[in-house]
BAMAR-26787 format. One record per residue (C-alpha): x, y, z; residue number from 1. Coordinates in nm, 3 decimals, decimal comma. Layout:
N
px; py; pz; num
X; Y; Z; NUM
...
END
This chain:
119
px; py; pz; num
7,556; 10,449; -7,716; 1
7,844; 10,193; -7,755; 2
7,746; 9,899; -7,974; 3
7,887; 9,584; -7,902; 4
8,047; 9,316; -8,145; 5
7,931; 9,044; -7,959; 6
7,692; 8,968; -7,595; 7
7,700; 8,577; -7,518; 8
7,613; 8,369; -7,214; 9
7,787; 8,038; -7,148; 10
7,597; 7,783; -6,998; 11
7,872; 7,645; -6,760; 12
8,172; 7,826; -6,648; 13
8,411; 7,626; -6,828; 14
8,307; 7,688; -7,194; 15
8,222; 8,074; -7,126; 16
8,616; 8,100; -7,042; 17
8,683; 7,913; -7,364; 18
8,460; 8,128; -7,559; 19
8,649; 8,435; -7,393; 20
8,994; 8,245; -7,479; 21
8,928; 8,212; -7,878; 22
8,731; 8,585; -7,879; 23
9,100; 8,713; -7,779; 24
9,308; 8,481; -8,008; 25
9,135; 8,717; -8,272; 26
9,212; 9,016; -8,132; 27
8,875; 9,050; -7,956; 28
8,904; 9,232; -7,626; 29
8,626; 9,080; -7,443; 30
8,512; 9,077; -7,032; 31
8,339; 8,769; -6,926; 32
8,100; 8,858; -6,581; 33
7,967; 8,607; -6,310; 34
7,656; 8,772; -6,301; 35
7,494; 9,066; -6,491; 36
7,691; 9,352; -6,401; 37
7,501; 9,698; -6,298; 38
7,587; 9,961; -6,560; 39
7,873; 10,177; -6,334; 40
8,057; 9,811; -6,370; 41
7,994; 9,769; -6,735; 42
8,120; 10,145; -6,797; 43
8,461; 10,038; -6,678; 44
8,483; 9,841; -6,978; 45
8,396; 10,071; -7,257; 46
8,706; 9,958; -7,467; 47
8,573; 9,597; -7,505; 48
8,419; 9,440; -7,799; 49
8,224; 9,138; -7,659; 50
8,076; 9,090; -7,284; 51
7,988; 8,772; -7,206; 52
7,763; 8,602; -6,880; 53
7,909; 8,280; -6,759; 54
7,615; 8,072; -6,624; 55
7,502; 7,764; -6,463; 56
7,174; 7,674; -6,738; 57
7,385; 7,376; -6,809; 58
7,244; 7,236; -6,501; 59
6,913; 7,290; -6,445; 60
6,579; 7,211; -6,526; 61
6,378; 7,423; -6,734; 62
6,245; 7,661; -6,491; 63
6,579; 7,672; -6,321; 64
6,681; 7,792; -6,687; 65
6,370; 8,032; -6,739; 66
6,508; 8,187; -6,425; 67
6,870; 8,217; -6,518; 68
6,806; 8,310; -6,838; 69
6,558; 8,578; -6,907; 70
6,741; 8,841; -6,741; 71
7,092; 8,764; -6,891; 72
6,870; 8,757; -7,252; 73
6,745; 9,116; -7,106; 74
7,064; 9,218; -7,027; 75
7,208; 9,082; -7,414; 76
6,947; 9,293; -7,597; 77
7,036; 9,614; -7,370; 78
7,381; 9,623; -7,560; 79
7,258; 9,593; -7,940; 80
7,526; 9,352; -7,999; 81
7,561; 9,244; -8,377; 82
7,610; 8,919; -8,266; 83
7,464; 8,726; -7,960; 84
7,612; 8,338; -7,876; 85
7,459; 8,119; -7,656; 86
7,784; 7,924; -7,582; 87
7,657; 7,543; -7,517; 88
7,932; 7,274; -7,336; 89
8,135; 7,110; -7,490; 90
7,996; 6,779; -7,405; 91
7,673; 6,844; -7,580; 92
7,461; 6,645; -7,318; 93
7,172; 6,865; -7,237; 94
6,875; 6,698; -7,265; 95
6,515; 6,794; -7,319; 96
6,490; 6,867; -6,928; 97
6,816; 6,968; -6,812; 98
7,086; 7,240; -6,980; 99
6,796; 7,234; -7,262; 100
6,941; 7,386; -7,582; 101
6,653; 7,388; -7,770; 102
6,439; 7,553; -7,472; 103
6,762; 7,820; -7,449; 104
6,685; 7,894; -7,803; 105
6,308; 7,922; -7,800; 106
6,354; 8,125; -7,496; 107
6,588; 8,356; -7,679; 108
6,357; 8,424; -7,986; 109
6,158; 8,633; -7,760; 110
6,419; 8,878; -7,759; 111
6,680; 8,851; -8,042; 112
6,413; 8,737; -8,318; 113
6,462; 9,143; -8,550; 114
6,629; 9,112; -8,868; 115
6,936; 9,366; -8,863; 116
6,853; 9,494; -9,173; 117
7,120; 9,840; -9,177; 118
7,434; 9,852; -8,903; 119
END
């Protein structure tokens, strides 16, 4: 199975197409989806190194986020990334119960908490 570089999610759709932008500056070919995409979608794209999830967690509340969230963080651990990026705006105004980016990161410990310990 194809390993990935690099799975992130972008909590508004703004930053996720910046985060796409810099991943190809370096050469990175990378696909950025609206929503999770069904696997005969994602095999179109076998040649990519980083998939990305643009999202709207920025502006919600935390079960709005719990929502969005657990099934993009499903989708993340399905493609053994290396690397997974939770890709915050640039404004940095979430607050405890809106775009939360501490909840986003407790939330994500339940699936990306392994040490890789061999590649």
């Amino acid at each position: 199975m194809k390993r990935y570089l690099l799975g992130f999610y972008g909590d508004d759709f703004t930053g996720s197409t910046d985060a796409m932008e810099a991943l190809d500056r370096y050469g990175l070919k990378t696909i950025l989806f609206l929503r999770i995409p069904d696997k005969e979608l994602l095999n179109r794209f076998q040649d990519v190194d980083c998939v990305g999830v643009a999202g709207t967690a920025r502006a919600k509340g935390l079960d709005g986020m719990k929502e969005e969230l657990i099934p993009v963080y499903e989708f993340l651990k399905t493609l053994n990334p290396y690397f997974v990026h939770y890709k915050v705006c640039s404004t940095f105004d979430s607050s405890p119960e809106v775009g939360s980016i501490g909840f986003a990161s407790d939330l994500a410990r339940n699936y990306f908490n392994e040490a890789v310990t061999h590649c």
